[in-house]
C-alpha positions in Angstrom: 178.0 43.3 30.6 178.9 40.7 28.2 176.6 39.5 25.7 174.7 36.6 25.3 173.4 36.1 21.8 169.4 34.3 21.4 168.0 33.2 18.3 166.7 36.3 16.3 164.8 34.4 13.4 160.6 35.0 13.4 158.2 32.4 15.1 157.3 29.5 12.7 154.4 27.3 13.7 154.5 28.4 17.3 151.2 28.3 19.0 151.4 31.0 21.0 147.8 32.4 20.3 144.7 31.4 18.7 143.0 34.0 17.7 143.1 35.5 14.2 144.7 39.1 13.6 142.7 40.4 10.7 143.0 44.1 9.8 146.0 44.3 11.9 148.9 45.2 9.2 148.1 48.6 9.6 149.8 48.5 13.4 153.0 48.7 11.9 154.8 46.1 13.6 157.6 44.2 11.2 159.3 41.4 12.5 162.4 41.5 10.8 162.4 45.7 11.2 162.2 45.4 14.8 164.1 41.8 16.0 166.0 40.5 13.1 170.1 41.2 14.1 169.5 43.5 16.7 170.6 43.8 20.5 169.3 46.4 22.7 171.3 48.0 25.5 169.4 49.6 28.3 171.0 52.5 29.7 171.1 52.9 33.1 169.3 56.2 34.9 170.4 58.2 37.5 169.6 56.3 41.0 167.2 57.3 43.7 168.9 59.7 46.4 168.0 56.5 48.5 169.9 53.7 46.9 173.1 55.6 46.4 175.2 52.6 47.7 174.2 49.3 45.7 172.5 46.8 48.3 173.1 43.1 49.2 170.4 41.0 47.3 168.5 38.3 49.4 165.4 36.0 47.6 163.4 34.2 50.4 161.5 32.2 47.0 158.6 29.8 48.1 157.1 26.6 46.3 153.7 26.6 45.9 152.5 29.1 48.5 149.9 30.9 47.7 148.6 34.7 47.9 146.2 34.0 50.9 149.1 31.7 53.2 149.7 34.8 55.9 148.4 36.8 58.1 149.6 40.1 56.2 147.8 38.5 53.3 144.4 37.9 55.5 144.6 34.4 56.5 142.4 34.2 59.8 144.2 31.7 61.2 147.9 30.7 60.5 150.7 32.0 63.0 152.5 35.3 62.4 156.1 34.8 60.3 159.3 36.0 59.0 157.4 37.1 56.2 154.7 38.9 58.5 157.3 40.9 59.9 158.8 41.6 56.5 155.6 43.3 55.6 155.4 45.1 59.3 159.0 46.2 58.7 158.7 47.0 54.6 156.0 46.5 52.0 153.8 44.2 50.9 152.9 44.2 47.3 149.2 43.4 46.2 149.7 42.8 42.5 152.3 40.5 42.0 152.5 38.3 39.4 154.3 35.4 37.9 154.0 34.7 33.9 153.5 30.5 34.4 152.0 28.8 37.2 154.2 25.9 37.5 157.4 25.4 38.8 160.2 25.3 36.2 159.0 28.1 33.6 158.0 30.2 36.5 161.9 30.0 38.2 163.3 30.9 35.0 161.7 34.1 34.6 162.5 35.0 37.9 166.2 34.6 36.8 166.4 35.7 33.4 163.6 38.3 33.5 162.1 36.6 30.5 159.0 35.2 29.1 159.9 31.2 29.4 158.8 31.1 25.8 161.9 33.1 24.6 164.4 31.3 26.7 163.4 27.6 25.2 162.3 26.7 28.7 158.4 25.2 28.1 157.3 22.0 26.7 154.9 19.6 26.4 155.2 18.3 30.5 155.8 21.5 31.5 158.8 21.0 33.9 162.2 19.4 33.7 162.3 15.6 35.6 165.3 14.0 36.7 165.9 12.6 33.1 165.8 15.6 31.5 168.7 16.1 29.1 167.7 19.6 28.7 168.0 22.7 31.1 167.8 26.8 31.7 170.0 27.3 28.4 173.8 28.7 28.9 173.1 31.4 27.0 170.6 33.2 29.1 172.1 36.1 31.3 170.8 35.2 35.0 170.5 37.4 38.0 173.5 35.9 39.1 175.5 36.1 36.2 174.1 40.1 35.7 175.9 41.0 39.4 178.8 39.3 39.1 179.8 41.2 36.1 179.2 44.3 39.0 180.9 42.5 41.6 179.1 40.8 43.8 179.5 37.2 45.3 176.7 34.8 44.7 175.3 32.4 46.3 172.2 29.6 46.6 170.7 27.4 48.2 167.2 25.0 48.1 165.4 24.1 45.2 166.6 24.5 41.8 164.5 22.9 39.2 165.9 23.7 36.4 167.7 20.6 34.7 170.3 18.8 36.1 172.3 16.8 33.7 172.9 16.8 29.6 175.6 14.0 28.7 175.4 11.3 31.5 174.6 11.1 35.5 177.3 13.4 37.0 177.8 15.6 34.3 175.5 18.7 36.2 175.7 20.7 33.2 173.0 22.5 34.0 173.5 23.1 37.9 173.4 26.7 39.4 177.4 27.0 39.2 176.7 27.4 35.9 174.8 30.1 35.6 176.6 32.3 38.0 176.4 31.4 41.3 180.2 31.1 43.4 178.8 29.3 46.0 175.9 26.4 45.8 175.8 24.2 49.0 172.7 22.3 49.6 170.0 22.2 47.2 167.5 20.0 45.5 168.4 19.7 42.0 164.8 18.7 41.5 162.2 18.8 43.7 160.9 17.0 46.7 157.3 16.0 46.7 155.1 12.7 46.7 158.2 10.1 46.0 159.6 11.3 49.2 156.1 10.7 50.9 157.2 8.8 54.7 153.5 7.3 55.3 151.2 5.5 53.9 151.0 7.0 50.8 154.7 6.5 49.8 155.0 5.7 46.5 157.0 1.9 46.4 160.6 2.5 44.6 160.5 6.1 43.8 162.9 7.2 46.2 165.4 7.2 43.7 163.9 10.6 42.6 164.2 12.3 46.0 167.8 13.8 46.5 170.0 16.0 47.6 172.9 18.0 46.3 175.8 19.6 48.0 177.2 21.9 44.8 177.3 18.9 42.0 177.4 15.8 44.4 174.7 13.6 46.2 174.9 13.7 50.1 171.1 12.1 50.5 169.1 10.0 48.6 166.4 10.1 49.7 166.1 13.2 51.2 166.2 13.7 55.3 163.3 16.3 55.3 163.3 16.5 58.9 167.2 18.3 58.8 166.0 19.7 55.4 164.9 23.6 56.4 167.8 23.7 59.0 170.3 22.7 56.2 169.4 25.5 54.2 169.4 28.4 57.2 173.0 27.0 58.1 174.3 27.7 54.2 172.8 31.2 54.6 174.0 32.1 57.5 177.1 30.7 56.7 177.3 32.8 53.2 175.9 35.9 54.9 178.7 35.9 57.7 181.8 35.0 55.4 180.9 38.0 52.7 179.1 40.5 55.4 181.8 42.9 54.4 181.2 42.2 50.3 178.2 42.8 48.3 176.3 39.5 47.8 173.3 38.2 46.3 172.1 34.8 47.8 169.4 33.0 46.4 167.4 31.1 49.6 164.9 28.9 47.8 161.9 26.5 49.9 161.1 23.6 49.2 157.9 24.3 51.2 155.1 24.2 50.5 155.3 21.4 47.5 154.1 18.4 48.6 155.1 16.4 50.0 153.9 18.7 53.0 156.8 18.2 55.9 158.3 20.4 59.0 160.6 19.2 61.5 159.4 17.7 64.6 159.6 21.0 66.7 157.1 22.4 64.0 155.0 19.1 63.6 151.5 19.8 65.3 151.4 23.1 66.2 149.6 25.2 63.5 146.2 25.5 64.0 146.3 25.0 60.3 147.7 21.5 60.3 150.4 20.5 58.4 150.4 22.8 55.5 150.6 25.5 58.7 153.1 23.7 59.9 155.1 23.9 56.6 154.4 27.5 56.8 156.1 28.3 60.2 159.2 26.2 60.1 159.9 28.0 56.6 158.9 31.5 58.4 160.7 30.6 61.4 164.1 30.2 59.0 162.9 33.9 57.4 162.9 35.4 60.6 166.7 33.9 62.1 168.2 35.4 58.5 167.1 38.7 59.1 167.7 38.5 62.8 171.8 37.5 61.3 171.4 40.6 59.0 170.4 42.9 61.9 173.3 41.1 64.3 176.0 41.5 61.6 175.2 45.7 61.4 173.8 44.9 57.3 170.3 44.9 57.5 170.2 48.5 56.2 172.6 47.7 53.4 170.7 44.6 52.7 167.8 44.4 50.3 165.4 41.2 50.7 162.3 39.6 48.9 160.3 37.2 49.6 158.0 35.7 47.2 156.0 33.0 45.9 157.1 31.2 42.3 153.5 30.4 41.5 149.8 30.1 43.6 148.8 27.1 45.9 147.6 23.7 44.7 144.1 23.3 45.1 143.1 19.8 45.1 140.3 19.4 46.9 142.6 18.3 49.8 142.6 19.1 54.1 146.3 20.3 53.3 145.6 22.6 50.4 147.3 26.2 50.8 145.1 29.4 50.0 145.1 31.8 46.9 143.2 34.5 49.2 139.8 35.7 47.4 141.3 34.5 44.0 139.9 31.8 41.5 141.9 29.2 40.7 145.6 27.8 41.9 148.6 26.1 40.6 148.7 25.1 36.9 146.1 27.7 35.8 146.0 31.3 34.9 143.3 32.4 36.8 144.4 35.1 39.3 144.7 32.1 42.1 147.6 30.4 39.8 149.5 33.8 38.7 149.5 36.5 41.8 151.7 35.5 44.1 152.6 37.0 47.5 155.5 39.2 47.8 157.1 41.4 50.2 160.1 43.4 50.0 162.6 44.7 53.3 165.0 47.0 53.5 165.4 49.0 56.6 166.2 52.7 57.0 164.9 52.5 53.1 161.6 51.0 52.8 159.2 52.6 54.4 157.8 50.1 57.5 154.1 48.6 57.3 153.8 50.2 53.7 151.9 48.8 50.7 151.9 48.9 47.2 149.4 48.1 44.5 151.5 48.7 41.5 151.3 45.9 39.1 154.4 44.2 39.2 155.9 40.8 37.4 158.6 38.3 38.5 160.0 39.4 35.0 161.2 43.0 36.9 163.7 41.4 39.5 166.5 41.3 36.9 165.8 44.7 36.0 165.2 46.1 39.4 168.5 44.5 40.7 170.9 45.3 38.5 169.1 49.0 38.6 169.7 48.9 42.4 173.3 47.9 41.7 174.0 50.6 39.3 175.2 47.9 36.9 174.0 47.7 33.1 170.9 45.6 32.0 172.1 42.0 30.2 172.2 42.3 26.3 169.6 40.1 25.0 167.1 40.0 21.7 164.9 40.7 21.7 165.6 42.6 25.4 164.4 42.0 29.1 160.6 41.6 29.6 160.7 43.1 32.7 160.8 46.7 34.2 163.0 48.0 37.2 160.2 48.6 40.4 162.7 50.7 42.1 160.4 53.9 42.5 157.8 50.8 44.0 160.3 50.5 46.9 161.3 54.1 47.7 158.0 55.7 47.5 156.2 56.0 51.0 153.3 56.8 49.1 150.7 54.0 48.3 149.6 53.8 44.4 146.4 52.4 43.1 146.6 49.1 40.6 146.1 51.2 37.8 149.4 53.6 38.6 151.2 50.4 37.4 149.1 48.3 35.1 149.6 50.3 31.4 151.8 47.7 30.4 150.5 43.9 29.4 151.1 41.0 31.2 151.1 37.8 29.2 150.6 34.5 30.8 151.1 31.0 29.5 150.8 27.4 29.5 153.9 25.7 28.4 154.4 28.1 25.3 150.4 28.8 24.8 149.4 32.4 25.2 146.2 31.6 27.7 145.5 35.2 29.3 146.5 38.9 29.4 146.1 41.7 31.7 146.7 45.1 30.6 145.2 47.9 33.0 142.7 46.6 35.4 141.3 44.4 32.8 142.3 40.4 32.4 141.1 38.4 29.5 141.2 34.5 28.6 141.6 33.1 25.9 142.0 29.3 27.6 140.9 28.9 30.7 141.5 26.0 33.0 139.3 22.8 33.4 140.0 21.6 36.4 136.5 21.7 37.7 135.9 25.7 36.6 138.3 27.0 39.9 141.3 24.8 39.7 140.3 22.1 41.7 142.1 18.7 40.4 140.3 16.6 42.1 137.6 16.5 44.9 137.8 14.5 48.2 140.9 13.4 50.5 141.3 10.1 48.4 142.5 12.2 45.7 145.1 14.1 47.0 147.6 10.8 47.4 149.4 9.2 44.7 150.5 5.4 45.6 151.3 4.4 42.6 152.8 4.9 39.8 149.5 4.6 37.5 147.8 7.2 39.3 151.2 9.7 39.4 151.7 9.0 35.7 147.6 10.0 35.4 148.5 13.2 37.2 150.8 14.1 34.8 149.5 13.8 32.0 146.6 15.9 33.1 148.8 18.8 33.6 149.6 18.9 29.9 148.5 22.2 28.6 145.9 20.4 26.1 144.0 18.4 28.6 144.2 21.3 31.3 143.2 24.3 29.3 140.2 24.9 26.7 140.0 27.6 24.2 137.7 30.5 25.0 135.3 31.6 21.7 134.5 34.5 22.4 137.4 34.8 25.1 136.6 35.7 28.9 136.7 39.3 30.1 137.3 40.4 33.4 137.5 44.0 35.2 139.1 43.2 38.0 138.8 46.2 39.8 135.4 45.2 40.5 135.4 41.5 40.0 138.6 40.1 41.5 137.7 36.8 41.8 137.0 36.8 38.0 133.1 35.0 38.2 131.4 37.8 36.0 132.7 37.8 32.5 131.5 41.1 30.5 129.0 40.9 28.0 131.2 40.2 24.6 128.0 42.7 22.9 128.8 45.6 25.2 130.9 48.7 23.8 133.2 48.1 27.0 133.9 44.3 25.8 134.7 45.7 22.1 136.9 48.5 23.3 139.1 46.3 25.4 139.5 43.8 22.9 140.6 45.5 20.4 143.4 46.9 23.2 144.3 43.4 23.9 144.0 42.3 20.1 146.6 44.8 19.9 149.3 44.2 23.1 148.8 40.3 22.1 149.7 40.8 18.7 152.6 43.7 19.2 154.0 40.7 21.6 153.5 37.4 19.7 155.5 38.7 16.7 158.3 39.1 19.3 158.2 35.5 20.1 160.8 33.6 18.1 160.9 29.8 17.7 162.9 28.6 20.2 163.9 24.9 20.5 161.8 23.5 23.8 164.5 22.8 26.4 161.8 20.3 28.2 160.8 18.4 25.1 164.5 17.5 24.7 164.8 13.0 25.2 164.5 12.0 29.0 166.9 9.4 28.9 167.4 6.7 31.9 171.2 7.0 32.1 170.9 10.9 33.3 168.9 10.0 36.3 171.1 10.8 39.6 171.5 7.7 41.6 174.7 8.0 44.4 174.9 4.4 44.9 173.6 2.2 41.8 171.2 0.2 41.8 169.5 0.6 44.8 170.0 4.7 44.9 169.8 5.0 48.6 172.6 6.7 51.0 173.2 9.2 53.3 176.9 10.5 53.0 176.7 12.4 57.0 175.3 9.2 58.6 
């Protein structure tokens, strides 16, 4: 594996976490003894008996759907999916979680299999826009890039999100063929939501920001999102036939559910849920034909899929809202709603059908648990890999309670601000969300459109960390073993308060002095020039009509 050198200097000035560490020198934890120079190599164990060949790699990844969207997942009401049968036909995972509950960040630990605050990928508006000069940094070692150095082809398609260009409007320096994927054929460079509105609620001239890419060239703009789903099955299926006799990893990554909510016209009408059920099926509907391929082809049992979420539903007070289950909270807050995620893993003649596991798991472990799977060696980073393999998760037929899997901490953020922690069945909050207590934006219908640019620009600024999130003095203490939808905070007198804190004092310390001060990648200048426009001034074509 080759290396890719990070900064190794301290954290200066970084406000990771408010909360004083007096009487803590005696933990023993020197910043220089343990980061300063130093690159960690993992070595690899000896595989389970039942991943002797390395697998293909699929990632069904979702936008915006949330823990509660399916029936495996308890909805009452929306239609039975590709990712419904994924859970019949392998296992569902109860405690998933992603460190960052909004788009960007959240992708980028997925890939790297790091905390976004290490990679440079946070920032004041929390996501990259179509201006941004910055990007997922060259220097981080991606899924993609980790397999290829074992073999594999690579592949993606759908959203990407994670800068586009650097030095002017075609450059793409930051585009997936960058960071190790062979083949890229449609994706959205951005994102697709309310400037690709086709009603009422359009907003006037913004079009320019709803494209498509095919590798590092505009083919629509704005997007078609009727073809839109059906473009990104025919790349897969295209990929998965021309290297069914290599080993591949293809990224598959939904636009749905981010608003703006869409579904072809075959889907349009038909959920009982409306259209955010509609959104649901046509995206399950494209699940289902890809593993359908993968059984045709004679792979499936070679093949090892995931399906996910990247962060939990909006909830704005809205008829279209998607569901976080029994959870508090949604999208852009680290209440349980906003951080566990959905996620379901397949693998036939492996994965043992209609299983579960309760293990507490990150998006930070697919790196690990990948290149595990593929017998390859971990990327050399420093400080190393956040996450941890969760091979033994898909082997075992056995189920394991949440606490089998919860002895290590999980650290959640807003933009690069430490705002929560679990570690065992215990979650504490140091910030907690405004929005209306449960991570409502808004209430009423009126609220959920955007028709102008004053009201967008509104929006965005309230999703800057210091106007969503307060600070919590004392902070917020939650078992959630008994109190999953985190409503009853412990008593901050009582000896189980005290005892936990001082645990978390001591995981949140132990991982802040690991931090180092990384330049923000989203604070870089937006600048005008970068924005992609495939037919100046008026930025609207459509290269196959």
């Amino acid at each position: 594996m080759r290396e890719k050198k990070v900064a190794t200097h301290c954290p200066v000035g970084r406000t990771v976490l408010l909360i004083t560490f007096a009487g803590l020198a005696g933990i023993g934890i020197g910043c220089l003894a343990m980061w300063s120079g130093i690159h960690f190599f993992h070595n690899r164990t000896s595989p389970s008996r039942a991943t002797t060949s390395s697998p293909n790699f699929v990632i069904f990844l979702a936008d915006d759907v949330g823990y509660g969207d399916f029936q495996v997942y308890g909805h009452p009401t929306q239609e039975w999916t590709g990712v419904d049968r994924m859970a019949k036909e392998g296992k569902r995972f109860t405690h998933f979680y992603t460190p960052v509950s909004v788009c960007t960040p959240s992708r980028t630990a997925i890939l790297t299999g790091r905390y976004p605050v290490r990679t440079g990928v946070y920032g004041e508006d929390r996501v990259f826009i179509p201006a941004s000069s910055g990007g997922l940094p060259r220097r981080e070692v991606t899924i993609a890039e980790a397999l290829k150095e074992e073999g594999y082809v690579t592949g993606m398609t759908g959203k990407w999100h994670l800068g586009i260009n650097k030095f002017n409007s075609t450059d793409g320096y930051h585009l997936p063929m960058h960071h190790g994927f062979d083949s890229v054929k449609t994706i959205l460079p951005f994102t697709q939501n309310w400037f690709c509105r086709q009603h009422e609620s359009y907003i006037p001239g913004m079009s320019d920001s709803c494209f498509l890419y095919e590798n590092d060239k505009i083919i629509e703009q704005p997007i078609n999102l009727g073809s839109l789903t059906s473009k990104i099955l025919k790349n897969t299926i295209n990929f998965i036939t021309t290297h069914k006799d290599d080993r591949f990893f293809y990224l598959v990554s939904f636009p749905q559910t981010h608003e703006d909510l869409f579904a072809n016209p075959y889907f349009s009408g038909k959920s009982k849920r409306g259209p955010y059920g509609d959104s649901i099926n046509e995206m399950g509907w494209s699940i289902n034909e890809v593993l359908d391929h993968l059984v045709k082809l004679g792979i499936d049992s070679k093949t090892f899929a995931l399906f996910l979420s990247d962060h939990g539903a909006v909830r704005r007070g809205c008829g279209e809202d998607g569901s976080n289950g029994p959870f508090r909270g949604g999208k852009l807050t680290t209440w349980e709603g906003g951080v566990r995620v959905p996620a379901v893993a397949w693998w036939p003649g492996v994965i043992e059908p209609n299983s579960v596991s309760n293990a507490v798991l990150s998006t930070l472990d697919i790196l690990p648990t990948f290149t595990k799977l593929a017998h390859s060696e971990m990327p050399i980073t420093s400080p190393p890999i956040d996450g941890e393999s969760f091979e033994d998760q898909i082997v075992v037929k056995e189920t394991v309670t949440a606490s089998d899997g919860s002895d290590r901490p999980l650290f959640f953020y807003c933009s690069d601000l430490m705002t929560a922690v679990r570690f065992r069945n215990y979650k504490i909050h140091y910030y907690t969300s405004n929005r209306s207590g449960d991570g409502l934006v808004n209430e009423g219908h009126a609220s959920c459109f955007f028709n102008t640019p004053e009201r967008l620009h509104e929006y965005a600024i309230q999703q800057r960390c210091e106007h969503n999130f307060v600070k919590q003095d004392p902070p917020l203490m939650f078992n959630l073993e008994s109190d999953i939808e985190e409503h009853i905070f412990l008593d901050p007198e009582s000896q189980q308060y005290q005892k936990m804190l001082t645990e978390f004092t001591k995981q949140a310390h132990i991982h802040t002095m690991s931090i180092e001060d990384v330049e923000s990648e989203i604070d870089k200048p937006i600048l005008s020039r970068l924005k992609p426009c495939c037919d100046p001034p008026l930025c609207m074509c459509n290269y196959e009509e």
